[in-house]
N, C-alpha and C positions, 0 to 999 in steps of 0.2 A: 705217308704215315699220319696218323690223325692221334692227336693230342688234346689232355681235357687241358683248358686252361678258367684261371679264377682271375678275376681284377680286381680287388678291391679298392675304395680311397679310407685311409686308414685317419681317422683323427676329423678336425674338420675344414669344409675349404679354406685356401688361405685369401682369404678375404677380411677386412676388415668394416666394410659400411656397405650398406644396400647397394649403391653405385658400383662396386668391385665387384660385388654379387652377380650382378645383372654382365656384368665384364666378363667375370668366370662364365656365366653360364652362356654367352654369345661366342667366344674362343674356345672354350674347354670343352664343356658339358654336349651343347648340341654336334658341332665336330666332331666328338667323338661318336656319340649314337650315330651320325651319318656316315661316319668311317666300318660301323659293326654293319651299317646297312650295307653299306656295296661290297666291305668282305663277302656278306652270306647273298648277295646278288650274284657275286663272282664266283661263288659254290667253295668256297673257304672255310667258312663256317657253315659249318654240317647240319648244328641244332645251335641253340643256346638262345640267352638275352638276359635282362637284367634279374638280378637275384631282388625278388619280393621282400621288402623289408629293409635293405642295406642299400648300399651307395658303392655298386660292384656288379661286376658282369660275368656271367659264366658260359663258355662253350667247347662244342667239341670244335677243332680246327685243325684240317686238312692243310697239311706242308710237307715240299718232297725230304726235306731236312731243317734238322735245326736251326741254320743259318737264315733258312726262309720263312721258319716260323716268329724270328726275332724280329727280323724285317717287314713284316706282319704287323707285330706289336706295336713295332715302331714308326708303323705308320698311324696309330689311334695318341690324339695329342695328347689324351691325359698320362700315357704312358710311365714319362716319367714321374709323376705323382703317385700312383697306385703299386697295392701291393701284388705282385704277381706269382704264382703258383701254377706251373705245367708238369702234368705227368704224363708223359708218354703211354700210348695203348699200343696191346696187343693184340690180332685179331683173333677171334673167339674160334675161329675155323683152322689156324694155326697151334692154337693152343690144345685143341684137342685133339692135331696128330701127337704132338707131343706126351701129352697125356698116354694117349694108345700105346705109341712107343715102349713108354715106360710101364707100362701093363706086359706088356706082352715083355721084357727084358726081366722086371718080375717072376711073371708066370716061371720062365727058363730056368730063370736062377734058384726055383722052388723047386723046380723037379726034381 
């Protein structure tokens, strides 16, 4: 199943002096971009990367379920920090049998 998902860090790091800074970004920051690396090395994530402008990440990501998509998450350490947003997709090839379906049950029911 492939799901968009959004990560933002909402507010600002919690950091207090240049040294925590440097702290964050040695523990948090770069682990996590290395953790989005071997997801989409691992064929995970499908597309995505960080959103231009903000302190957030967006992609599409492949899981057989939702339990595997958490587990996912929860392997990127800022995790708990950020704000998260998954909506599941549906495939486009699926969706327009559907559509046809309901065409043709239409058409029936017009005659």
């Amino acid at each position: 199943m492939k799901y968009l998902v959004t990560m933002e860090l909402i507010g600002t790091p919690p950091v207090a002096s240049p040294h925590e800074l440097v702290q964050w970004l040695e523990r948090m920051v770069i682990p996590s971009e290395e953790a989005f690396i071997k997801l989409e090395a691992e064929g995970k994530i499908l597309a995505g990367g960080d959103m231009s402008g903000r302190r957030g990440w967006a992609a599409i990501v492949e899981a057989a379920s939702n339990e595997e998509l958490t587990q996912l998450l929860d392997s990127i350490p800022q995790w708990p920090l950020l704000k998260v947003d998954v909506t599941p997709l549906e495939s486009s090839e699926k969706r327009l049998v559907q559509i046809r379906q309901h065409l043709e049950r239409l058409k029936a029911a017009t005659k």
